[in-house]
N, C-alpha and C positions, 0 to 999 in steps of 0.2 A: 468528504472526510469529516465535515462536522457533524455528520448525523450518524458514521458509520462505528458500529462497536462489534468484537468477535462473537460469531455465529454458537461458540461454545462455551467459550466463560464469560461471554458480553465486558469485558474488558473495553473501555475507552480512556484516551484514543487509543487508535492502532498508528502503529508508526508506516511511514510510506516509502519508500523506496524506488524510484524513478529510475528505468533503463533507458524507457526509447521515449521521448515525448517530441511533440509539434507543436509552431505554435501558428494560430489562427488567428485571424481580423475578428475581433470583438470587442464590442463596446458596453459597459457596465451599465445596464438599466437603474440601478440604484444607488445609493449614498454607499461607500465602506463606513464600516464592514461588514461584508456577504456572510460570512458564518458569526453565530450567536457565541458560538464554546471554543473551538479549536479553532487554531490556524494553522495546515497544515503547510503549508509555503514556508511557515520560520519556525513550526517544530513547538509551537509552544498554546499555552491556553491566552485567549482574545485578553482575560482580564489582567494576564502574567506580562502583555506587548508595553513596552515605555513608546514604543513611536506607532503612526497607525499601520494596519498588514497593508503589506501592496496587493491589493486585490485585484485593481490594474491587468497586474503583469502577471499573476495568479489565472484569473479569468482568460485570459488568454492561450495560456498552457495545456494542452490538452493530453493527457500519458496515455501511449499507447501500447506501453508492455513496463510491467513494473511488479513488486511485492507488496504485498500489503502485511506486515508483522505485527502479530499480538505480543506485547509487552506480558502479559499476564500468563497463557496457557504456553507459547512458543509455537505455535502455529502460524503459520503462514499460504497465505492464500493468491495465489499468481494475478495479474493483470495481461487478460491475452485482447488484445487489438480492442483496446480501450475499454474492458468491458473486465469487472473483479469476477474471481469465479472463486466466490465465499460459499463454499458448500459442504454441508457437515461429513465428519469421515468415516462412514458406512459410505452414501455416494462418492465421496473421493475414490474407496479403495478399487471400484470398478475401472478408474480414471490414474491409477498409480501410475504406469508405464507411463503417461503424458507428464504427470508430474517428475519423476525421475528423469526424462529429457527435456523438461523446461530447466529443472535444475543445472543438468550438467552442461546445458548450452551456455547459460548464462552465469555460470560457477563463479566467472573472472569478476564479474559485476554487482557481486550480491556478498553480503558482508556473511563471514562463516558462521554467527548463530543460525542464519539460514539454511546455507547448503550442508554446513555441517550436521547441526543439531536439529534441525529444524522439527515440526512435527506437522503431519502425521508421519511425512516421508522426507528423506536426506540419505546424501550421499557418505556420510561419517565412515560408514560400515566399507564402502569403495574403495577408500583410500590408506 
């Protein structure tokens, strides 16, 4: 998350949105803290933290279906089995149908700028 910005307006950060995550035995190879700019575990920038991030407990998390939201365009880009699928929307529109049932499975889980408004696709018009 700290090196990630949107594929279209390069907007940073992108906000994160966690459905399904695991967590693994991992141990920190190095001092906190892991990212230079963001931390996305408390949502906020490295320089903005009064205490230090739990990199910890951070590092150990792994998502493995989630949103990734641009603040800036309102794009949103899926997390399917650990892997962001940030892909500009000419390639998406081939892949809508996935994205319209990623949405609507996960509707309950995902805050309405996304399912609703979302872009490139949402379910607004469904409802």
């Amino acid at each position: 998350m700290d090196i990630l910005a949107c594929p279209i307006c390069k907007k940073f950060p992108l906000e994160l949105i966690v459905i399904e995550s695991v967590e693994k035995e991992r141990k920190l190879s190095q001092k906190a803290p892991l990212c230079e700019l963001y931390c996305a575990y408390r949502g906020d920038f490295i320089k903005n933290l009064t205490t230090p991030p739990p990199c910890e407990e951070c590092f150990k998390r792994e998502i493995e279906t989630g949103v990734l939201y641009c603040p800036g365009c309102g794009r949103w880009y899926p997390i399917i089995n650990g892997i962001p699928h940030m892909l500009p929307d000419y390639i998406r529109k081939e892949e809508k149908n996935k994205d319209i049932e990623f949405l609507k499975k996960y509707k309950d889980k995902l805050p309405e700028k996304i399912w609703k408004k979302g872009m490139p696709y949402n379910l607004g018009e469904d409802e």
